[in-house]
N, C-alpha and C positions, 0 to 999 in steps of 0.2 A: 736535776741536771747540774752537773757541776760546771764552774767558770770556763775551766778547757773544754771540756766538752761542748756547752754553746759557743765560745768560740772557734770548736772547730766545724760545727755546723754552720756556722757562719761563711767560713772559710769555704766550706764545700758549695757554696751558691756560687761563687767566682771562681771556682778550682780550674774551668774549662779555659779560662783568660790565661793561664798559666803558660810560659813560653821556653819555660828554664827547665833542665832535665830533674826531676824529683827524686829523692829519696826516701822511702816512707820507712820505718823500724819500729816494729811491733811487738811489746812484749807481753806473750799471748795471757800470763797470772797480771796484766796492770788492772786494778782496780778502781784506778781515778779516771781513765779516760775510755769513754763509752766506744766498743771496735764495732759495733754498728756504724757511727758517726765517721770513724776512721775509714770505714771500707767504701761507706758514700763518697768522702771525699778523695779518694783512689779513684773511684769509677771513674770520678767527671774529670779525671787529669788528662789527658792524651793520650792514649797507650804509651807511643812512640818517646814519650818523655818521663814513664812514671816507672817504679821499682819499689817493689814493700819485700824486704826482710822478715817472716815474725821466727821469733823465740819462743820457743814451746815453754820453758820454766822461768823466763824472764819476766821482772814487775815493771812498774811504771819509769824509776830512773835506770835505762838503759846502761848508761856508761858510769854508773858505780854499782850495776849489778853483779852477782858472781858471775854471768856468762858476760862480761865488758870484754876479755879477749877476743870472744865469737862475733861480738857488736864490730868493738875493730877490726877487725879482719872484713867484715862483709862491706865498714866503709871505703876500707882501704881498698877493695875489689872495684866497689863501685867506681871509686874516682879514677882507678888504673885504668880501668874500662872504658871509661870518657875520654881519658887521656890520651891512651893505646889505640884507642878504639876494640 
């Protein structure tokens, strides 16, 4: 298990504490970080607060991958979203 990945199991035991609206970004070829792990700790977020983007051809660093325009845009969505409502 790599270091992200038990720290994101970690993460996923307190995910439910969480109070802040989420963003999760998934790039569905990442290698280093286990999307089992990831989708545990989606579940236990709130609905009402949580949001996962995945990227079918994207790898582990999102925002210097080739699709980082598609990444921007879905952050840029989100935050308008929050903003705008």
């Amino acid at each position: 298990m790599s270091r992200l990945t038990l720290q994101l199991w970690h993460a996923s035991r307190q995910a439910n504490a969480l109070v802040m609206p989420t963003l999760m970004l998934l790039g569905e070829e990442d290698r280093v970080t286990d999307h089992r792990v990831t989708y545990q700790l989606y579940q236990k977020i709130n609905p009402g607060l949580r949001h996962m983007v995945e990227f079918p051809t994207a790898f582990h660093d999102l925002l210097h991958d080739p699709m980082h325009p598609q990444v921007f845009a879905a952050m840029r969505h989100w935050v308008e979203h929050r903003i705008h409502g």
